[in-house]
N, CA and C of each residue as an Amber inpcrd file, in Angstrom:
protein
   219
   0.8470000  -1.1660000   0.0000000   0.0000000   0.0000000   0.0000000
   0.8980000   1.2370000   0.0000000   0.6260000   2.1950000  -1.0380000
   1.1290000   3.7500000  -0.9670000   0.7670000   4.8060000  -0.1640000
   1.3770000   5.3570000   0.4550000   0.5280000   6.9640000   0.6130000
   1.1540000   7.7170000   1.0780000   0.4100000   9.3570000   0.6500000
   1.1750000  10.1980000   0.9660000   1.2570000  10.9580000   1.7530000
   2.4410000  11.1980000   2.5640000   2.5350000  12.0320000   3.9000000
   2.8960000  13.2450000   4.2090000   2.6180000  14.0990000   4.7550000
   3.3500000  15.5370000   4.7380000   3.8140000  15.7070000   6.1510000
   4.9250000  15.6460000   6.0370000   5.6910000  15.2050000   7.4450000
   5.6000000  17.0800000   8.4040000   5.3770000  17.0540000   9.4920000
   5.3560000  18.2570000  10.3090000   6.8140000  17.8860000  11.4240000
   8.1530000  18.3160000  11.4640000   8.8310000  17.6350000  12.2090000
   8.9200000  18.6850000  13.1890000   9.4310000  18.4240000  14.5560000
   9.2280000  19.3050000  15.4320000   8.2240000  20.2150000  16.4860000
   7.1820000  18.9870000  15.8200000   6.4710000  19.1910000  16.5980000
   6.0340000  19.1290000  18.1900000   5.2450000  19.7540000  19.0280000
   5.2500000  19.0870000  20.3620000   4.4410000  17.8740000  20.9120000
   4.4810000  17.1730000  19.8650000   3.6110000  16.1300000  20.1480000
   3.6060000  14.8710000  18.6080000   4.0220000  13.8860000  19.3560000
   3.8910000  12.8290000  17.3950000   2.1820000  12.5920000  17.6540000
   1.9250000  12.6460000  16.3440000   0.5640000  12.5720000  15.8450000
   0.2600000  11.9570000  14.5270000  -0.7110000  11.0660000  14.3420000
  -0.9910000  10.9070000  12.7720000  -2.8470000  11.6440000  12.6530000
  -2.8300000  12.3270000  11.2920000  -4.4820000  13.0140000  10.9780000
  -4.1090000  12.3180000   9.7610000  -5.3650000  11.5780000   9.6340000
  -5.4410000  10.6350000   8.5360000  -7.1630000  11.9040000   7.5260000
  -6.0970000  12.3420000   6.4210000  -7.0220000  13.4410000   5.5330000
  -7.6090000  12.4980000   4.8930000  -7.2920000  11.0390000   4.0450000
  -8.1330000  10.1630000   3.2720000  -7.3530000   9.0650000   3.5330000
  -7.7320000   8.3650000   2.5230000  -7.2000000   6.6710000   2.3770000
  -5.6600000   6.9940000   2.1210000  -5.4640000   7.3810000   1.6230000
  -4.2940000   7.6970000   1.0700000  -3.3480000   9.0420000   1.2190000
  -3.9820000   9.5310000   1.8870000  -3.3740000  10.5070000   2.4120000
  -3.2840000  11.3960000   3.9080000  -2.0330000  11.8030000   4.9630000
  -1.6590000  11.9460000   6.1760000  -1.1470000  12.9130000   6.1650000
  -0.7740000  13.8160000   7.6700000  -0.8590000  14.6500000   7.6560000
   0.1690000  13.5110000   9.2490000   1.4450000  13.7130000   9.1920000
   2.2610000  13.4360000  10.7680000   3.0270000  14.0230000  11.5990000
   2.8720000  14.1800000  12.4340000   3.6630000  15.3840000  13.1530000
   4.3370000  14.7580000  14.4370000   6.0580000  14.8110000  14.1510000
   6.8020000  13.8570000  14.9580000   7.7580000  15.1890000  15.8270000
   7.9420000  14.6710000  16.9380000   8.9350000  15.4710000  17.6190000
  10.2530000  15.9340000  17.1560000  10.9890000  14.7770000  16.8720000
  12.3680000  15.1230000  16.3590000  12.6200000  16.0700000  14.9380000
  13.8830000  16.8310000  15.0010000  14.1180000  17.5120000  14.3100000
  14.4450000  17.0820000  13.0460000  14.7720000  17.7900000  11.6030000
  15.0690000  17.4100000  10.3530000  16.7430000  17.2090000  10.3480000
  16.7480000  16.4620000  11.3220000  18.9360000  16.8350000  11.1990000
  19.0790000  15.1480000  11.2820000  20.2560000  15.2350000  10.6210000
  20.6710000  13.3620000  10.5130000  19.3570000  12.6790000   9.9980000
  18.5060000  12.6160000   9.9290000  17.2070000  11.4320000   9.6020000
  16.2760000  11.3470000  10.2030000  16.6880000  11.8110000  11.9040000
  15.9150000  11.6810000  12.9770000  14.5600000  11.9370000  12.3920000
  13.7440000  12.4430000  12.2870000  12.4480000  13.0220000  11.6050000
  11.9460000  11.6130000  11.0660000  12.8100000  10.9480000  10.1660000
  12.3840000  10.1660000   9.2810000  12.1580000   8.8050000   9.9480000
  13.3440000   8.6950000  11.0770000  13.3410000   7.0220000  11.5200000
  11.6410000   7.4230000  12.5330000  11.7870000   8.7020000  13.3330000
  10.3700000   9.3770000  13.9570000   9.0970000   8.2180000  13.3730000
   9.0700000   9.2990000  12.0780000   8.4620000   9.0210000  11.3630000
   7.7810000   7.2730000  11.1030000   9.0130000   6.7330000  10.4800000
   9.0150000   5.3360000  10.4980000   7.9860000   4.5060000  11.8250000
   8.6310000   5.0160000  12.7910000   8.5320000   4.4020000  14.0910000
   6.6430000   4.9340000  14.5200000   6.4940000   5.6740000  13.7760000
   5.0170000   6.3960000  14.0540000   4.3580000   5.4310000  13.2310000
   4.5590000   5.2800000  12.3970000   3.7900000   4.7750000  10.9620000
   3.4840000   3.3490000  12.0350000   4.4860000   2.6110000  11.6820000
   4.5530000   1.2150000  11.9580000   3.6200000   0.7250000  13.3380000
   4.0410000   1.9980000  14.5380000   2.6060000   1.6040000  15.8050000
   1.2840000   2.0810000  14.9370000   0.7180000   2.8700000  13.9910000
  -0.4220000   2.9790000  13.6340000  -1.0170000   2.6590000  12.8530000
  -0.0150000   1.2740000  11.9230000  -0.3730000   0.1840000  10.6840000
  -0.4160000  -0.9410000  11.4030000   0.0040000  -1.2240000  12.5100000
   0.5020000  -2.5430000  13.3120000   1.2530000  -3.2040000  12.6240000
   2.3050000  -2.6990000  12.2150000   3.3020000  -3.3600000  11.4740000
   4.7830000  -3.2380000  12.1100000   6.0760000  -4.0940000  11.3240000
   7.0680000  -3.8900000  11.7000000   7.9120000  -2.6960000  11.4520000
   9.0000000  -1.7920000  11.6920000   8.9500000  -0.8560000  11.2380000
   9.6340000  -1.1000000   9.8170000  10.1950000  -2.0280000  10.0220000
  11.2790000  -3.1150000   8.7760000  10.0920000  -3.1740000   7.8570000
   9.2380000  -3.0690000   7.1870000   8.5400000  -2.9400000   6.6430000
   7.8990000  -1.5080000   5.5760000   7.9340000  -0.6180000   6.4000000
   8.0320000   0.9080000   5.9280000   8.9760000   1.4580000   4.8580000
   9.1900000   2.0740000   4.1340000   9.8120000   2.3060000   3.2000000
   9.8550000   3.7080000   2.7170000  10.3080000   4.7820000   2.6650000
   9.8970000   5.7570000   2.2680000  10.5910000   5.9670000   0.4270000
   9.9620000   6.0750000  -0.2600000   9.8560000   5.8430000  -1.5020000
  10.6190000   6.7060000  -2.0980000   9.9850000   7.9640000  -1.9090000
  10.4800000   9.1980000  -2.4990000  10.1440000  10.4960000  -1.3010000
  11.0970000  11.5060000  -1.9200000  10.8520000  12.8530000  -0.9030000
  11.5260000  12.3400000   0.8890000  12.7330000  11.6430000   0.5080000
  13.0740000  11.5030000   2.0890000  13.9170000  12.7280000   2.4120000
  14.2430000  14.0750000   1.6140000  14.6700000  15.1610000   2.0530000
  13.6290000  16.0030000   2.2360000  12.5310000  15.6360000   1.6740000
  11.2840000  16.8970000   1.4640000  10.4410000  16.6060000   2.7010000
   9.3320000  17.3400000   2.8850000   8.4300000  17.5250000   4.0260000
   7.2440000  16.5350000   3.0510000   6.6510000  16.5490000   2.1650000
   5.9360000  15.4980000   1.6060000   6.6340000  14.5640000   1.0310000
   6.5160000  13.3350000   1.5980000   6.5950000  12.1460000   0.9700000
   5.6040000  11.1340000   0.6300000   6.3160000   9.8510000  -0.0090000
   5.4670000   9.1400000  -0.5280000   6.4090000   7.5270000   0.0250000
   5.3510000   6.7560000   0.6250000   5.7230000   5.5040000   1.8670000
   4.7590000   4.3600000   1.3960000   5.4350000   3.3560000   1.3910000
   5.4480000   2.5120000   0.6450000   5.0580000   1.1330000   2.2120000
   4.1080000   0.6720000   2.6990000   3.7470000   0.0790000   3.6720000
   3.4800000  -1.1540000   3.3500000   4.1120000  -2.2660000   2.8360000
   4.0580000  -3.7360000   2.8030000   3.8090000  -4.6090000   4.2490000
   1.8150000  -4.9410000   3.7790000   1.4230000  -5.8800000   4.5650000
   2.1220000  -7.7000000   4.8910000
């Protein structure tokens, strides 16, 4: 399954707002420096798919604030 995310990093609080099927809106604590944001990220996804995080993938846009994540059931 695809979809697309518009990452909020730095936020005070991790959050997922699910806008449609296919599209999120996540807002992770850690900052955009080293990856942190992204593994965040990862680690958000995976408690709110019930999945592993080894599983997650971010496809495209892993420098950008929207990406596109690639979630193999």
């Amino acid at each position: 399954m695809k979809i697309i995310v518009k990452t909020k990093p730095g936020s005070k609080e991790n959050k997922i707002e699910k806008i449609d099927e296919a599209n999120y809106i996540v807002h992770v604590k850690e900052p955009p420096i080293n990856g942190r944001a992204n593994v965040a990220l990862i680690k958000l996804l995976a408690e709110y798919f019930d999945v592993s995080p080894s599983l997650i993938e971010i496809i495209s846009g892993y420098m950008a604030r929207i990406k596109v994540i690639e979630i193999n059931n």
